[in-house]
C-alpha positions, 0 to 999 in steps of 0.5 A: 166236773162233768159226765161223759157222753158215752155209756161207760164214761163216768168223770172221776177227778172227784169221786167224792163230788161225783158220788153226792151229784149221782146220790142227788140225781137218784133220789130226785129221779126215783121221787119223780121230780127230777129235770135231769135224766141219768146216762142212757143205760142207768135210766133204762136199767133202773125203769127194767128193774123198777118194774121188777119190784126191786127195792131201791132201800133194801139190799136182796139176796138170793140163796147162792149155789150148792158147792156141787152145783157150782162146780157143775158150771165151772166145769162145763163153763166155756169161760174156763178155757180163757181163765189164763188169759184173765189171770194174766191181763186182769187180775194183776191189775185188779189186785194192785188197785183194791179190786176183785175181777169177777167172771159170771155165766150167762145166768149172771151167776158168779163162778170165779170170784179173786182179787184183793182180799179186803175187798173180797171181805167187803164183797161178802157181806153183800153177797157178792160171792162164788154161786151168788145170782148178780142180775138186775131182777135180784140186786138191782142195776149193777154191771154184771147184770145190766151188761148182760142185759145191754149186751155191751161193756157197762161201766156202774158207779157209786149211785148209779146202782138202783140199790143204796147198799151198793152205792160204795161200789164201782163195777165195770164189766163186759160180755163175753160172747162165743166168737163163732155165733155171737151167744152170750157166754157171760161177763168179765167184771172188775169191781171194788170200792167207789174211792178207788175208781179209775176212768180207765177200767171200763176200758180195759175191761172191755180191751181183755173181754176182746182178748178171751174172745180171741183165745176162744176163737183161736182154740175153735180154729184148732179143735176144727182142725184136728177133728178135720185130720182124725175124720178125712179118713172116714169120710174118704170111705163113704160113698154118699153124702156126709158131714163131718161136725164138732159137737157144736155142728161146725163143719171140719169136713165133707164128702158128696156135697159142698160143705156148709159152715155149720149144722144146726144139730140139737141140743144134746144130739143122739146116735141114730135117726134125726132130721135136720132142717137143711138136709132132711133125715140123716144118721148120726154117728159118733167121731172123736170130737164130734159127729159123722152125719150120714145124709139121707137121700128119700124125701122128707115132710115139710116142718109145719110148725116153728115155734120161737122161744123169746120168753126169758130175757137174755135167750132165744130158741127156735123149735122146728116141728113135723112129722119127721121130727124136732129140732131146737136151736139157739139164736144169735141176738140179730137172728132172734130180731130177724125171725120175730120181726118176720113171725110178726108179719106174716103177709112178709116184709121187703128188705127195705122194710126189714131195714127201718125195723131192724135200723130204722133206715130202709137205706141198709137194705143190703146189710138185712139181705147179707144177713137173712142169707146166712139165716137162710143157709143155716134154716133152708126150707124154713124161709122164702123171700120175695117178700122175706117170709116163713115158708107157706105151710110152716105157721110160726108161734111166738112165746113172749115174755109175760112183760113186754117191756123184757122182749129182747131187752138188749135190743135197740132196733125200732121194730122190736122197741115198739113191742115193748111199748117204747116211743122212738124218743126213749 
């Protein structure tokens, strides 16, 4: 039997045969003598969480939440609105194969655990329960915390977990991203007992992540249009300019201007004064479902400082600073690629130029064009072009993650590779 190319693909005639050619593989790798590399995703995983401190012989747990704490998340959580959804596509099959579907938040906290009972049981005694922390730095290569690392669907079988403990294990998860930005929301995962692999899982894992994306999108669309329906009538009583935003900042009306997509509101915004980076000072106000902003007609000071936040794996944040005031935002995997490539040459670079860094192929130019428009739209004022820059008088600051192997660990683009150390070739 032999492995598949593809990251998720593992052969699964034998199972038994599998798991001793994986056990071989892992001790031959981790002694350092090994001629054969594992998959690209396990070797990159295991080099992560090697550098971590994880013990490949002992298993780690974290205390897992307060039941309050819990709650709080499973409350707030955007993935309870596509429990349904899983509950009908996934958790049947899970069940009828001896497996636990789990679904974590960004965080890799798990906080819907069901499924066969037996292997409930199972997962306990690892600590594989509601509340526990599954990412890489605490149990090590699995595919809840190596999928939100890879940003894409992972399949983990048997040895392929960096921690022996779980070698009795196969997992296949996948991101669940927001539909309308691309921020990382959590994982979906099917786990359960290495014999009872199927190849298939990874698959439909993969296929039902798709359908819950779909089903928040679909909710997005409608929760737009009502907001659009309850706010036309205040927006016809306004003689300036005004918006009319869901809680996210997306656009559901306008008046006086042509409407942009979205607002980049803060994070928890506030009734009263507050500048936003496209239209200066404005007003807020509050709308059933969402916000009224009042845009101001005076000039406003140009930002001066634009600070982006790529310390934790996983997130990033720009802050916009100045005399008017602050806004922070959170950046979509590209745009984080985007604006640390242009903070880190600040004479600018051409779109031939953001290409090979993005692709490692000038030739794509026209996509990094399509791209930094819509970044400029959303950040206008706070970058120019001809070359592609931070505007003049906004000095950019980076705050990097203490190791520099965890920079925007999903990323694959040459320029972000090479500040993490990584050579073309690994």
């Amino acid at each position: 039997m032999s492995e598949r190319t593809t990251d998720g693909d593992v052969g699964a005639h034998d199972t038994r045969a599998t798991a001793r050619r994986l056990a071989a593989l892992r001790e031959a790798t981790l002694s350092g003598d090994g001629t054969e590399a594992p998959r690209a995703v396990i070797d990159a995983s295991w080099r992560r969480v090697r550098g971590c401190g994880v013990d490949p012989d002992r298993d780690r747990r974290e205390r897992p939440l307060n039941v309050a704490e819990l709650e709080h998340r499973k409350a707030t959580s955007p993935l309870s609105a596509v429990l349904p959804v899983l509950h009908e596509t996934l958790l049947p099959a899970a069940d009828a194969a001896q497996q636990i579907m789990v679904v974590t938040d960004a965080d890799g906290l798990v906080l819907w655990l069901e499924g066969s009972a037996p292997v409930r049981r199972m997962a306990d005694r690892h600590g594989f329960d509601k509340g526990a922390d599954w990412t890489e730095p605490v149990v090590g290569t699995n595919a809840i915390g190596t999928a939100l690392v890879a940003r894409r669907p992972v399949l983990v079988h048997s040895a392929e977990h960096f921690v022996r403990s779980h070698h009795q294990w196969t997992c296949a998860a996948a991101p669940l991203h927001d539909p309308r930005d691309g921020r990382l929301l959590g994982t979906v995962d099917v786990s359960g007992p290495a014999h009872g692999f199927h190849p298939a899982t990874l698959a439909l894992v993969s296929a039902v992540a798709k359908l819950a994306e779909g089903e928040l999108r679909e909710r997005h669309h409608a929760s737009v249009e009502r907001l659009r329906s309850s706010a036309a009538p205040v927006l016809a009583r306004i003689g300036g300019q005004a918006l009319a935003v869901d809680p996210d900042g997306w656009v559901a009306g306008a008046v006086g201007l042509a409407p942009p997509d979205r607002v980049a509101l803060p994070k928890a915004p506030e009734p009263g004064p507050l500048w936003l980076p496209r239209h200066g000072l404005c007003a807020l106000e509050p709308l059933p479902g969402g916000w009224l902003i009042r845009i101001g007609g005076e000039r406003t000071p140009q930002p001066r400082r634009a600070l982006l936040d790529l310390a934790e794996p996983g997130r990033a944040a720009l802050t916009v600073s100045g005399p008017a005031g602050s806004w922070t935002h959170e950046l979509s995997p590209r745009h984080a690629e985007l604006l640390f490539l242009l903070a880190t040459h600040p004479e600018g670079r051409t779109a031939a130029e953001l290409a090979r860094d993005l692709f490692g192929d000038g030739g794509r130019a026209v996509t990094v064009r399509a791209e930094l428009s819509r970044l400029r739209r959303h950040l206008a004022g706070l970058l120019a072009h001809r070359p592609y820059r931070f505007a003049d008088g906004i000095v950019p600051e980076l705050r990097m993650p203490p190791d520099p192997g965890q920079l925007l660990p999903h990323s694959v683009a040459p320029g972000v590779r090479a500040a993490r150390g990584e050579s073309r070739d690994a």
